[in-house]
DODREN-59527 format. One record per residue (C-alpha): residue number from 0; x, y, z; residue in three letters. Coordinates in steps of 0.05 Angstrom, whole numbers, plus 5000, padded with zeros to 4 digits. Last residue first. Layout:
% residues N
<rec><num>NUM</num><x>X</x><y>Y</y><z>Z</z><residuo>ALA</residuo></rec>
...
END
This chain:
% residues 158
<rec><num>157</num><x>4715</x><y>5410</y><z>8211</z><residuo>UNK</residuo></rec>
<rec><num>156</num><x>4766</x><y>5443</y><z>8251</z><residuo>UNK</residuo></rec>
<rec><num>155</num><x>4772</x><y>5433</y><z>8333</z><residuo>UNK</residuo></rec>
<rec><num>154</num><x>4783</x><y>5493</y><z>8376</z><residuo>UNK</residuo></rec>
<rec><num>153</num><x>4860</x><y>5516</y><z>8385</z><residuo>UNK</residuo></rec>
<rec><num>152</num><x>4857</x><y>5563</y><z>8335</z><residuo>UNK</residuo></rec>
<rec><num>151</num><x>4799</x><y>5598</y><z>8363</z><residuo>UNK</residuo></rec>
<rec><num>150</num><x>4824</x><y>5616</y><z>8434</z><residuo>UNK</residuo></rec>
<rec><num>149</num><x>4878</x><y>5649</y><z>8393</z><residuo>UNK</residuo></rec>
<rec><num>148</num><x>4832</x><y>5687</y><z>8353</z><residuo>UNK</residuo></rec>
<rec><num>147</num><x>4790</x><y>5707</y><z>8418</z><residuo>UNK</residuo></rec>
<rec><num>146</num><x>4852</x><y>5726</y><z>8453</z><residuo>UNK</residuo></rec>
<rec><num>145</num><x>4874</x><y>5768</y><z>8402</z><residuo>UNK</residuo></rec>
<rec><num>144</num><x>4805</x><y>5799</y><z>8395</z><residuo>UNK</residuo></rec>
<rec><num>143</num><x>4810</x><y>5811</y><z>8475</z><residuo>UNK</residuo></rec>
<rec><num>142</num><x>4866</x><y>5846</y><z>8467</z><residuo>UNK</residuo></rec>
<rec><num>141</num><x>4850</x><y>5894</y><z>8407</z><residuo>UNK</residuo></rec>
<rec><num>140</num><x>4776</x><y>5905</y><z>8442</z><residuo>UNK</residuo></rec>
<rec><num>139</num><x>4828</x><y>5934</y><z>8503</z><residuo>UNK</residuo></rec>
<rec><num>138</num><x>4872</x><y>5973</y><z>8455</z><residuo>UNK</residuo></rec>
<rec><num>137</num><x>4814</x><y>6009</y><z>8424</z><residuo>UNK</residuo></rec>
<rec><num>136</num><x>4786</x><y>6000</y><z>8346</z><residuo>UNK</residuo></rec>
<rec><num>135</num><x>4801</x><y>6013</y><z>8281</z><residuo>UNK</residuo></rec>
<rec><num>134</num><x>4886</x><y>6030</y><z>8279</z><residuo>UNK</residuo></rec>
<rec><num>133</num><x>4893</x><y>5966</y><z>8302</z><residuo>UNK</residuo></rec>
<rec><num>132</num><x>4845</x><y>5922</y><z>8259</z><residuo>UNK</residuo></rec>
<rec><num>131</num><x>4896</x><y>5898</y><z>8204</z><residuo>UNK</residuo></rec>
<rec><num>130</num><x>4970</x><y>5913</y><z>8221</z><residuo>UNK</residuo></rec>
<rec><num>129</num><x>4945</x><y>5894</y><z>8296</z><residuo>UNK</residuo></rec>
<rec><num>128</num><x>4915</x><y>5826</y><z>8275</z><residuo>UNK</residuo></rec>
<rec><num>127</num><x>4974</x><y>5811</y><z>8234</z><residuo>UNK</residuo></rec>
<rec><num>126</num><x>5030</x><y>5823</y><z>8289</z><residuo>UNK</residuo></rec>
<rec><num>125</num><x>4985</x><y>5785</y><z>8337</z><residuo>UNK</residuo></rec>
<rec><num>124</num><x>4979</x><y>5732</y><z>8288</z><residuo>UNK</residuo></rec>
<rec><num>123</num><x>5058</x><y>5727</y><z>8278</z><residuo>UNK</residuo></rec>
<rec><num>122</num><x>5067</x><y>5739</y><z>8352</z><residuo>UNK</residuo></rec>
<rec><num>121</num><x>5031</x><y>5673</y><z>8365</z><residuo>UNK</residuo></rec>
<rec><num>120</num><x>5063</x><y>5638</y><z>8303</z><residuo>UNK</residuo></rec>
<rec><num>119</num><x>5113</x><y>5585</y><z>8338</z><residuo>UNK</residuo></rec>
<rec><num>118</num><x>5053</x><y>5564</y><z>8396</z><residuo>UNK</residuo></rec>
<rec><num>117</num><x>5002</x><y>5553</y><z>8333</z><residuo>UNK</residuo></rec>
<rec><num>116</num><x>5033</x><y>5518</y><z>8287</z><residuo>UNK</residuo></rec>
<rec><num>115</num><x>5074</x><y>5478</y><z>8335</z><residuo>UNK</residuo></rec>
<rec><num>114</num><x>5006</x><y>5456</y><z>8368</z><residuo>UNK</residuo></rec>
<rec><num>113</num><x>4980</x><y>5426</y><z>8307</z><residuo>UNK</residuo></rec>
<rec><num>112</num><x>4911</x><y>5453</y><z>8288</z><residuo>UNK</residuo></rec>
<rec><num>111</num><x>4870</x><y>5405</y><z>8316</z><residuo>UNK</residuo></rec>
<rec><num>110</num><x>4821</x><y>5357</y><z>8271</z><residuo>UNK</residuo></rec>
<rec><num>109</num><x>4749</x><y>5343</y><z>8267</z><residuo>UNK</residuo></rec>
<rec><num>108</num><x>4739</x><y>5279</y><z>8215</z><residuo>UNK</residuo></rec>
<rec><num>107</num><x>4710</x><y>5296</y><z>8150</z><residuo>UNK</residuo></rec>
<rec><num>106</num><x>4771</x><y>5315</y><z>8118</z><residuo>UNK</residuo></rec>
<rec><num>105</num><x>4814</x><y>5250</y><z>8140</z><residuo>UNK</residuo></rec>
<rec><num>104</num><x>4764</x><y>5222</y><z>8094</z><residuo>UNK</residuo></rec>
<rec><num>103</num><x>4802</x><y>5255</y><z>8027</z><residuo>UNK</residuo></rec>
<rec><num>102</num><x>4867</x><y>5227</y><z>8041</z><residuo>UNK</residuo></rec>
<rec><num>101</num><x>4926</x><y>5246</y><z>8072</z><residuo>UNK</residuo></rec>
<rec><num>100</num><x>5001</x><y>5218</y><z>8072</z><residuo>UNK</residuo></rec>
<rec><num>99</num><x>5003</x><y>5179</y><z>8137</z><residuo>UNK</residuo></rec>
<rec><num>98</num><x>5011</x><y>5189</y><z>8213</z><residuo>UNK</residuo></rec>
<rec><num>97</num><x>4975</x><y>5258</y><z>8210</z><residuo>UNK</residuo></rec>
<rec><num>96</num><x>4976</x><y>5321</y><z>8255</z><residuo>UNK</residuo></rec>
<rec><num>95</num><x>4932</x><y>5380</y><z>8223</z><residuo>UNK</residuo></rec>
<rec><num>94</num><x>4953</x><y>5434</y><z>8190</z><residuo>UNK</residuo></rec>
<rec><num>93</num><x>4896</x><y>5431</y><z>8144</z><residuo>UNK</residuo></rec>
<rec><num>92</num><x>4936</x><y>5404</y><z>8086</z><residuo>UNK</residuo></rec>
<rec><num>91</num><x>4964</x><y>5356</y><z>8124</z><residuo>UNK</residuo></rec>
<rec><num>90</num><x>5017</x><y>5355</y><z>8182</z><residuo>UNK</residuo></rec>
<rec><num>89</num><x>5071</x><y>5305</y><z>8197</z><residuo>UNK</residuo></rec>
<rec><num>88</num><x>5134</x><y>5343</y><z>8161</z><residuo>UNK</residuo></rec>
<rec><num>87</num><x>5124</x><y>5408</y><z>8186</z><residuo>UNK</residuo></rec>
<rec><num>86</num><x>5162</x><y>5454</y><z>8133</z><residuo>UNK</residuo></rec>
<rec><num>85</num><x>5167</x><y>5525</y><z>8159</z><residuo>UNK</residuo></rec>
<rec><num>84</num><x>5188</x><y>5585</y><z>8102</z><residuo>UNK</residuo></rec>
<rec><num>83</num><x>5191</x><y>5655</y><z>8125</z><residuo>UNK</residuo></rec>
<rec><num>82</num><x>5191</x><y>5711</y><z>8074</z><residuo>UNK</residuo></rec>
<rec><num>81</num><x>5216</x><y>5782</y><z>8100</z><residuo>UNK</residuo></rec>
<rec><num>80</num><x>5285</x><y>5769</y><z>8085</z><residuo>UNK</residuo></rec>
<rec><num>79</num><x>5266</x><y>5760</y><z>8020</z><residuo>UNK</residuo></rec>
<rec><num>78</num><x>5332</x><y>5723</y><z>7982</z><residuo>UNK</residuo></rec>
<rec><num>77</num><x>5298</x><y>5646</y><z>7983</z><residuo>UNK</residuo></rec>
<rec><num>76</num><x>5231</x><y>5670</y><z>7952</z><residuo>UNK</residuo></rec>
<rec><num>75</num><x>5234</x><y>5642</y><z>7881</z><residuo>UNK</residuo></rec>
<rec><num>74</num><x>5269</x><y>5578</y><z>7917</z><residuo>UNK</residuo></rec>
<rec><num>73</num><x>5234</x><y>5558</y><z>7967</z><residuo>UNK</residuo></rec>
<rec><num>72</num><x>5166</x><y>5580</y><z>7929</z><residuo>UNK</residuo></rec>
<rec><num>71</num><x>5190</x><y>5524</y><z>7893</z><residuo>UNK</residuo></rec>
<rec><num>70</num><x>5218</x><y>5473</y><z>7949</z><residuo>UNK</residuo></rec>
<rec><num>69</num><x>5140</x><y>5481</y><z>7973</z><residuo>UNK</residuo></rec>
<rec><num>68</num><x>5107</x><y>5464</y><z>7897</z><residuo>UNK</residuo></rec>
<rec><num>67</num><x>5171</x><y>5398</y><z>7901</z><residuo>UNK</residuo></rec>
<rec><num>66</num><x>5143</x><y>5382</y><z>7986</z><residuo>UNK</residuo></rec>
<rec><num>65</num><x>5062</x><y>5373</y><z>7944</z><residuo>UNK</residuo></rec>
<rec><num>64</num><x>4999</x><y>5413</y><z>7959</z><residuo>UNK</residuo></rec>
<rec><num>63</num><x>4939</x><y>5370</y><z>7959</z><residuo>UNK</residuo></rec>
<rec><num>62</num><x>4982</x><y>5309</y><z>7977</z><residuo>UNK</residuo></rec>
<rec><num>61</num><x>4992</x><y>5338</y><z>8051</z><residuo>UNK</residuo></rec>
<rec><num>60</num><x>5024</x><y>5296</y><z>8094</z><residuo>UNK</residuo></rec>
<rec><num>59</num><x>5098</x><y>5337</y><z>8099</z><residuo>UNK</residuo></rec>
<rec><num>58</num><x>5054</x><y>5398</y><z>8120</z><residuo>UNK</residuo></rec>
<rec><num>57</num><x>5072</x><y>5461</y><z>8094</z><residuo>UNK</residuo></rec>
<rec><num>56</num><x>5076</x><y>5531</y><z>8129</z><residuo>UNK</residuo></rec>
<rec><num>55</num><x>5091</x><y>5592</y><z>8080</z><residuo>UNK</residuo></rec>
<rec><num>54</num><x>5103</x><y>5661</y><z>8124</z><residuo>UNK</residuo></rec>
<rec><num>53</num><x>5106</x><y>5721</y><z>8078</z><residuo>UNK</residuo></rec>
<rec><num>52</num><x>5117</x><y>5797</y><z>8097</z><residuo>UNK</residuo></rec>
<rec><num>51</num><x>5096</x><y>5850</y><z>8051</z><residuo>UNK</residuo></rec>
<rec><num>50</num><x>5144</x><y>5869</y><z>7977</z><residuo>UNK</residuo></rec>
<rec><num>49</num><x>5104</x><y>5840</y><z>7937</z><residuo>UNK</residuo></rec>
<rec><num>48</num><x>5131</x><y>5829</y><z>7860</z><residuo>UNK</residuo></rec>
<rec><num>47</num><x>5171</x><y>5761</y><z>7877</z><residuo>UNK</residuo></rec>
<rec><num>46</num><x>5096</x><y>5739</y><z>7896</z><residuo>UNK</residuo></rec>
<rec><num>45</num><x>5069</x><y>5760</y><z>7827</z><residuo>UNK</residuo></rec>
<rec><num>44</num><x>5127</x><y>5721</y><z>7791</z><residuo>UNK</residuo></rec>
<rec><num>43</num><x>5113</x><y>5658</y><z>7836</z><residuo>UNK</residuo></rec>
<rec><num>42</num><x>5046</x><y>5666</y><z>7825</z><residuo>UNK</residuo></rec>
<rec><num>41</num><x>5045</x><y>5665</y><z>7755</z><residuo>UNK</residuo></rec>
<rec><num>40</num><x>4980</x><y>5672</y><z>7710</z><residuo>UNK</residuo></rec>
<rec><num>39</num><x>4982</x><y>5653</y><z>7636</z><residuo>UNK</residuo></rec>
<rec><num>38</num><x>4949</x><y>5584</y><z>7636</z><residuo>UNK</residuo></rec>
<rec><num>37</num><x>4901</x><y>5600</y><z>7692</z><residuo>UNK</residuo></rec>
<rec><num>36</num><x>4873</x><y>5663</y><z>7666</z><residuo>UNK</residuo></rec>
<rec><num>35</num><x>4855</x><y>5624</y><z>7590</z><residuo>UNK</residuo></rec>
<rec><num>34</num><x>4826</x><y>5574</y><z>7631</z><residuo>UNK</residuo></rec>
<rec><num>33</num><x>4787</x><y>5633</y><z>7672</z><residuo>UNK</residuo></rec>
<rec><num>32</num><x>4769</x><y>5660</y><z>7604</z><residuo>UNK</residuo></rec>
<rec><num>31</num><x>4747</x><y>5596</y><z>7580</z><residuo>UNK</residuo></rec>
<rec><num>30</num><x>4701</x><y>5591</y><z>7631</z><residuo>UNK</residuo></rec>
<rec><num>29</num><x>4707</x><y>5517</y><z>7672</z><residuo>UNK</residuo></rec>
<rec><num>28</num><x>4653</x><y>5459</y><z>7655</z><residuo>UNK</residuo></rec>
<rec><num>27</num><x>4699</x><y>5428</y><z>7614</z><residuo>UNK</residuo></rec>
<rec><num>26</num><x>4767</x><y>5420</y><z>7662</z><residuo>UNK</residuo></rec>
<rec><num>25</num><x>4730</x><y>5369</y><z>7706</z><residuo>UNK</residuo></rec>
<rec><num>24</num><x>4718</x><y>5328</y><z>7639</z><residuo>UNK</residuo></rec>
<rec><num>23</num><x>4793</x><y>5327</y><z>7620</z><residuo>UNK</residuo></rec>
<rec><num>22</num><x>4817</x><y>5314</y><z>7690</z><residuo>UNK</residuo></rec>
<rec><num>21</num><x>4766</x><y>5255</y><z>7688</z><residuo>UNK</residuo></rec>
<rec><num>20</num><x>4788</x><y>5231</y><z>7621</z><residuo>UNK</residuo></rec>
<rec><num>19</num><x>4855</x><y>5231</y><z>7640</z><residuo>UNK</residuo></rec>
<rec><num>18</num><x>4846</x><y>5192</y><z>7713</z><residuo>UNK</residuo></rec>
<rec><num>17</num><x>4800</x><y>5145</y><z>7662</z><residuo>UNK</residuo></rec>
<rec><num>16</num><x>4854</x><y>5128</y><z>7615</z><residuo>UNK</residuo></rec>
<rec><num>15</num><x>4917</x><y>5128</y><z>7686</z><residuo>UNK</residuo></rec>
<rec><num>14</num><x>4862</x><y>5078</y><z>7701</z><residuo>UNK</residuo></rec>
<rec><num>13</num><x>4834</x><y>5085</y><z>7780</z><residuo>UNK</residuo></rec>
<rec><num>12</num><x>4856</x><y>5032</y><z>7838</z><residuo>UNK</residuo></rec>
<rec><num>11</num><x>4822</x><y>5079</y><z>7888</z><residuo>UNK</residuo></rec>
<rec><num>10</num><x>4884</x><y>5101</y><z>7919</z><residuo>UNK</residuo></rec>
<rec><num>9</num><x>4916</x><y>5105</y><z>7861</z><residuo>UNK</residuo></rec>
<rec><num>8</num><x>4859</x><y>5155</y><z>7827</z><residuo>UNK</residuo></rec>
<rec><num>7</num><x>4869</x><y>5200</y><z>7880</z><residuo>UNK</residuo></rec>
<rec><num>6</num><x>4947</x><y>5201</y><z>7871</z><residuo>UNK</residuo></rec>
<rec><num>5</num><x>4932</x><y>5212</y><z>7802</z><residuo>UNK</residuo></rec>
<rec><num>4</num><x>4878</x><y>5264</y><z>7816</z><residuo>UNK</residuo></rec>
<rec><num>3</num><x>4925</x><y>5305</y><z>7859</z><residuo>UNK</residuo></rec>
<rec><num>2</num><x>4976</x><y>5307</y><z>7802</z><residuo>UNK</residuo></rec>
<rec><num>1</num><x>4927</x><y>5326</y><z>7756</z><residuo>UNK</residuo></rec>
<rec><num>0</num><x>4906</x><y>5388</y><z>7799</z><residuo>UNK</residuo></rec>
END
């Protein structure tokens, strides 16, 4: 979080002081037992612990989550040969095509999921969605569920 507030705060022409005190004063409201969570909770050490596929997909243009947090889960998960790792380097945060770093606006503009996420991860979804509602429901309502998923994906996002 503070080193999405300094980049935040650089675009706006923000104090280093006053990107401090606003970190400070964001952290306030929070319970202490979910501060006292956050501090001791590992999710590299928890995701080392699974043993179910991964796929981690990271766009190059995303300042919410950084290339160094990607490299990490690169390198905690780098022996799993069930962990995939794709690093798109014009996409944002919302896997979304972008000719520049993001920024907060580009959120309230519709945007397409990038065609290379989708296309490269069809059987990925289909292997999903038939781990999840397979053994729930017929093969035909399985089909056209798939097809209803993928028909979403390629809709707009707000």
């Amino acid at each position: 979080m503070k080193e999405q507030l300094n980049y935040l705060g650089r675009l706006n022409n923000i104090t280093p002081t006053e990107i401090d005190s606003a970190y400070r004063a964001a952290l306030t409201p929070l319970p202490k037992e979910y501060l006292k969570f956050d501090r001791k909770y590992r999710p590299l050490r928890t995701a080392q612990q699974l043993a179910v596929p991964m796929l981690f997909i990271q766009g190059g243009h995303d300042y919410q989550v950084r290339q160094t947090d990607f490299q990490l889960w690169q390198q905690a998960l780098e022996k799993r040969p069930n962990v995939d790792f794709r690093w798109m380097p014009t996409l944002n945060h919302l896997m979304a095509e972008s000719p520049n770093m993001s920024r907060p606006d580009d959120y309230a503009t519709r945007q397409i999921i990038a065609a290379p996420v989708v296309e490269n991860h069809r059987g990925l979804y289909r292997t999903a969605l038939r781990m999840l509602i397979m053994p729930c429901v017929p093969k035909d309502t399985y089909n056209y569920l798939y097809q209803a998923i993928f028909l979403l994906s390629q809709r707009t996002l707000m």
